[in-house]
C-alpha positions in Angstrom: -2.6 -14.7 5.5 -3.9 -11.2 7.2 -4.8 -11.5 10.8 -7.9 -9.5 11.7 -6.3 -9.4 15.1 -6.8 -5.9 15.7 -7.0 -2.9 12.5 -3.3 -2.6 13.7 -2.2 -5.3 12.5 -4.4 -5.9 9.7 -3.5 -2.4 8.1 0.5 -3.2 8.7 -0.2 -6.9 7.2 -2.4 -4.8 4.5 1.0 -2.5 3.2 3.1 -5.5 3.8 1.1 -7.3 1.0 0.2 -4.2 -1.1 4.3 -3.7 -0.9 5.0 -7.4 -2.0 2.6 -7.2 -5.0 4.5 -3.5 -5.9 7.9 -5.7 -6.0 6.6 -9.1 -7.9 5.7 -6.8 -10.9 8.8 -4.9 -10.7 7.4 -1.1 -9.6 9.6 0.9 -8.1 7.4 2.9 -5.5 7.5 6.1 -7.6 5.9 4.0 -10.3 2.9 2.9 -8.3 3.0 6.5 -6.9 2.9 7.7 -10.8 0.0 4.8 -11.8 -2.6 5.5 -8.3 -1.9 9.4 -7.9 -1.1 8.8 -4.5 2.2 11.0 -3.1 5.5 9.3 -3.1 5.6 10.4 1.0 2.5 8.8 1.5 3.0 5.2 -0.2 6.3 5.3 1.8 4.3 6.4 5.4 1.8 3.3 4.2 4.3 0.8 3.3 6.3 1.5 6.5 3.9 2.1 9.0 0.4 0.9 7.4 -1.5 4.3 7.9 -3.4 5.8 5.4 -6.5 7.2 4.4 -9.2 5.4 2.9 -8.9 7.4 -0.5 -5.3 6.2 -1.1 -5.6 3.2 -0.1 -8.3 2.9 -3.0 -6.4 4.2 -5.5 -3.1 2.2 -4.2 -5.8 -1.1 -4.8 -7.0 -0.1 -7.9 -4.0 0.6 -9.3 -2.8 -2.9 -8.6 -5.6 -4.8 -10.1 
């Protein structure tokens, strides 16, 4: 479950998830890179820190159904 404790926390929860639904289908981070046009760097930043712009983070969404 996602806390809405602060947006913190709900963004780190957020690339947590997004991360755990990349390994279930068996992408490699380059592949969802490849699939939402969103840099390598910048899926790595998000899945390690939760930061990242609204426009990635749309594509990263999309990407994943």
């Amino acid at each position: 479950m996602i806390s809405l404790t602060n947006e913190r926390d709900f963004l780190k929860a957020l690339a947590c998830r997004l991360r755990e639904e990349r390994i279930q289908r068996g992408w490699r981070q380059v592949d969802l890179a490849t699939r939402s046009g969103v840099p390598l760097p910048t899926l790595r930043k998000f899945e390690s820190t939760g930061q990242l712009g609204s426009e990635a983070l749309a594509r990263l969404l999309v990407s994943l159904g």
